[in-house]
FIBA-265511 format. One record per residue: residue number from 1; x, y, z of N, C-alpha, C in turn; residue in three letters. Coordinates in steps of 0.2 Angstrom, whole numbers, plus 2048, in hexadecimal, padded with zeros to 3 digits. Example, Ala and Ser with C-alpha at 12.3 -4.5 7.8 and 13.67 -1.06 7.14 Angstrom:
2
[node 1,[842,7E4,827],[83E,7EA,827],[842,7F0,827],'ALA']
[node 2,[840,7F5,823],[844,7FB,824],[840,800,827],'SER']
***
This chain:
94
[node 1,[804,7FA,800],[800,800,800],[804,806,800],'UNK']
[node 2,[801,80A,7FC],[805,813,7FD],[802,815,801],'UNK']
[node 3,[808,81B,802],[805,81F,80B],[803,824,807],'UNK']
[node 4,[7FE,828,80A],[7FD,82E,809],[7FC,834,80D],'UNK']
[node 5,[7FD,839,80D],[7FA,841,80F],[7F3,844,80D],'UNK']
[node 6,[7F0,845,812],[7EB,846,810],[7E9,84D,815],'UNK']
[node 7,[7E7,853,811],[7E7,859,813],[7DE,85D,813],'UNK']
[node 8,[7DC,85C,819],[7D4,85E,81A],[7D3,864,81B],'UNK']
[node 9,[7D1,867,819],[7D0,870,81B],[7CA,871,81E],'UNK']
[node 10,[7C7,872,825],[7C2,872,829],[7C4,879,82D],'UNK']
[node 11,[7C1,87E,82B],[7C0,883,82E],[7C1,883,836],'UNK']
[node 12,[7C5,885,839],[7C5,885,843],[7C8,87C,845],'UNK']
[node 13,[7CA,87A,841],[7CB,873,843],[7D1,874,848],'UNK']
[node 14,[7D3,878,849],[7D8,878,851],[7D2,87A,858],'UNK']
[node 15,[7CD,87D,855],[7C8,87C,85C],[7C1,877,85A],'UNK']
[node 16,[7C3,873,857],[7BF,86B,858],[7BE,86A,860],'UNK']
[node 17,[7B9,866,863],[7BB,865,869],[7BD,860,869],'UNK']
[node 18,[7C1,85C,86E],[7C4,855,86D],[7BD,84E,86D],'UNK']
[node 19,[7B9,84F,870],[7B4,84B,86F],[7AE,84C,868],'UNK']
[node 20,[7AF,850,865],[7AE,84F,85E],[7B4,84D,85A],'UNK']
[node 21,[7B9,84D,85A],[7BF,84D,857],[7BD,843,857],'UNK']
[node 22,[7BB,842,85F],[7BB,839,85F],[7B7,837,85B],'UNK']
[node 23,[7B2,83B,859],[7A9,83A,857],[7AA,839,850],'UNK']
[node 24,[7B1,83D,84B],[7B3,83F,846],[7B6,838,844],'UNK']
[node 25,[7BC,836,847],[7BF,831,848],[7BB,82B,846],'UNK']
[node 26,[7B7,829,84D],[7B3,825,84D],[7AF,823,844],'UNK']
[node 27,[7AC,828,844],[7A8,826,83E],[7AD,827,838],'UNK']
[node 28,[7B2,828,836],[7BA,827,830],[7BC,81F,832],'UNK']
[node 29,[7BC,81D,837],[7BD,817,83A],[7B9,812,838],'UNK']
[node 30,[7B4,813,837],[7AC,80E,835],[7AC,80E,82F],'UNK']
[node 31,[7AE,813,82A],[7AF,813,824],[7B3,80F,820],'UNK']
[node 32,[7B9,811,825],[7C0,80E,825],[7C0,804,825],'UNK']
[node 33,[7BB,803,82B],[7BA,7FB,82B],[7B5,7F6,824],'UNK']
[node 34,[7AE,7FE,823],[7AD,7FB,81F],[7AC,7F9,816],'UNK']
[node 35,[7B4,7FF,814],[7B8,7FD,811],[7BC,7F6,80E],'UNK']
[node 36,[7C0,7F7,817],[7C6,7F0,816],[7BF,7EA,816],'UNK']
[node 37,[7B9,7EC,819],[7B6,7E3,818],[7B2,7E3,80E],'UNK']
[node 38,[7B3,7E9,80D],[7B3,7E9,806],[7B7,7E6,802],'UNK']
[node 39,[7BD,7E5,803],[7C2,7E4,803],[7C9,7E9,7FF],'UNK']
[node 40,[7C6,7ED,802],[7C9,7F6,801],[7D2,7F5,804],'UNK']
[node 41,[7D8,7F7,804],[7DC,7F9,807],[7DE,7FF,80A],'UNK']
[node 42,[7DC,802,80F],[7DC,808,811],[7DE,806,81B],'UNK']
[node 43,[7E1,80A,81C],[7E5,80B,824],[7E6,812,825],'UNK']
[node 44,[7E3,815,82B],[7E5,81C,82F],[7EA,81B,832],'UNK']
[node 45,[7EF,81D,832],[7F4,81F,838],[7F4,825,83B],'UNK']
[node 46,[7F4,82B,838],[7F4,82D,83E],[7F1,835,83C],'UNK']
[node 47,[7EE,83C,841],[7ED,841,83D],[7F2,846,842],'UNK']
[node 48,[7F1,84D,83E],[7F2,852,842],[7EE,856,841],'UNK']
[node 49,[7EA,85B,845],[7E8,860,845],[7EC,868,845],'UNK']
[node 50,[7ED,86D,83F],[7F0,871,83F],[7EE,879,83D],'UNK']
[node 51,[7EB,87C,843],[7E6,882,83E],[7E0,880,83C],'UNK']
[node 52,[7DC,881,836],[7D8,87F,833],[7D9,879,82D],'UNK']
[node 53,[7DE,874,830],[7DF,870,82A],[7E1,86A,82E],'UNK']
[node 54,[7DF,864,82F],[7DD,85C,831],[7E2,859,82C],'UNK']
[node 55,[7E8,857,82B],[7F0,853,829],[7EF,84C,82C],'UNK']
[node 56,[7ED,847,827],[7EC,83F,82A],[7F1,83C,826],'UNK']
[node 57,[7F4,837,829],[7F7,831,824],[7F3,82B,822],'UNK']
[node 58,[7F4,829,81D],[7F0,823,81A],[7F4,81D,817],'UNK']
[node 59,[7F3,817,818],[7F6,814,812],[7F0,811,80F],'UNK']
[node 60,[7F0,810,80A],[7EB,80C,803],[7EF,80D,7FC],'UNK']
[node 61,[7EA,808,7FB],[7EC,805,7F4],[7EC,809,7ED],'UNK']
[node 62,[7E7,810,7EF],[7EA,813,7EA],[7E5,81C,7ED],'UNK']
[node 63,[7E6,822,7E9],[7E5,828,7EB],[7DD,827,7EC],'UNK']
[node 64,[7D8,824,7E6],[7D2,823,7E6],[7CE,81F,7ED],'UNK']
[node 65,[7D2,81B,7EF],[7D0,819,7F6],[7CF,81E,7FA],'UNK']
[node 66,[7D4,821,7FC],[7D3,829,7FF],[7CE,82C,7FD],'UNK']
[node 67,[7CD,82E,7F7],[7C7,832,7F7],[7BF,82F,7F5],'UNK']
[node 68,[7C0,829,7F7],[7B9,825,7FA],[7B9,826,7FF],'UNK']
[node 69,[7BD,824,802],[7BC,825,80C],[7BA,82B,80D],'UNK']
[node 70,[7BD,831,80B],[7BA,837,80D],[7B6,838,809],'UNK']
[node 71,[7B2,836,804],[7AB,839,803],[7A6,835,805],'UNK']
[node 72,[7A8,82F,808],[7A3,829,80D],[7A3,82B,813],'UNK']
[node 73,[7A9,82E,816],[7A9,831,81B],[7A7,839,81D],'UNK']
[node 74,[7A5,83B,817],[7A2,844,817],[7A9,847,819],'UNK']
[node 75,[7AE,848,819],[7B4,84C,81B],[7B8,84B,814],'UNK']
[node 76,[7B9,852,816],[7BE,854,80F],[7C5,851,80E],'UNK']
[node 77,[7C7,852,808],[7CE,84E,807],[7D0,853,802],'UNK']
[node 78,[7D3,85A,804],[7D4,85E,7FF],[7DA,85E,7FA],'UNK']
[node 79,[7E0,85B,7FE],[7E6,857,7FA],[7E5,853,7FC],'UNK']
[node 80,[7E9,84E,7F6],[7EC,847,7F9],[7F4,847,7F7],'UNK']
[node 81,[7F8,844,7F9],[7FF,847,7FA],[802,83E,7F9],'UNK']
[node 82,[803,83A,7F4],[806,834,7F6],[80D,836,7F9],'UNK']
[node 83,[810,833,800],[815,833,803],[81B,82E,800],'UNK']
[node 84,[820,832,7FC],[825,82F,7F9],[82B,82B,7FD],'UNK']
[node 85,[82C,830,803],[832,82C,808],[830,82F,810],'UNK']
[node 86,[832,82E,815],[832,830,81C],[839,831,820],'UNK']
[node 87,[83B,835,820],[840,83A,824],[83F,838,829],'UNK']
[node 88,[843,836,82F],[843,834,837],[84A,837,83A],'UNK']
[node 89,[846,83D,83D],[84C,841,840],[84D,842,847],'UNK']
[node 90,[853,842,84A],[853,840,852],[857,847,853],'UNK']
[node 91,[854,84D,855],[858,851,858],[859,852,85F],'UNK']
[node 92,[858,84F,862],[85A,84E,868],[862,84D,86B],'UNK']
[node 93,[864,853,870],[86A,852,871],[86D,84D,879],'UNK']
[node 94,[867,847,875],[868,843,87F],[86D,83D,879],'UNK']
***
């Protein structure tokens, strides 16, 4: 599976509250399951919230999976960004 970037633009999503943020989740989640019982490839790993833009990682089988999930799931997918390589950086001076 490729990874991807995927860039949500949601007006105030830094003042989400966290119990709708769960609510959000929850049901991307449900989507998400059933998908793979589709037999769809698709996996969340992880988002950030920054400003008024929602940044998830994704891995699936291809960009079009991505933009089923966000329109099953009613949340936007304004870019999608496939992730070519990952940079791991330790600046820590312990």
């Amino acid at each position: 599976m490729n990874k991807y970037l995927i860039k949500r633009e949601i007006e105030g999503a830094y003042q989400i509250p966290s119990e709708k943020l769960d609510e959000i989740g929850q049901g991307s989640e449900a989507v998400l399951i059933a998908m793979r019982n589709e037999g769809k490839k698709i996996e969340q790993e992880h988002s950030y919230i920054a400003g008024n833009n929602v940044f998830c990682v994704y891995k699936a089988e291809s960009e079009e999976i991505i933009k089923e999930h966000a329109e099953r799931a009613g949340v936007p997918a304004n870019e999608i960004t496939l992730i070519s390589s990952i940079l791991e950086h330790n600046t820590s001076n312990n």
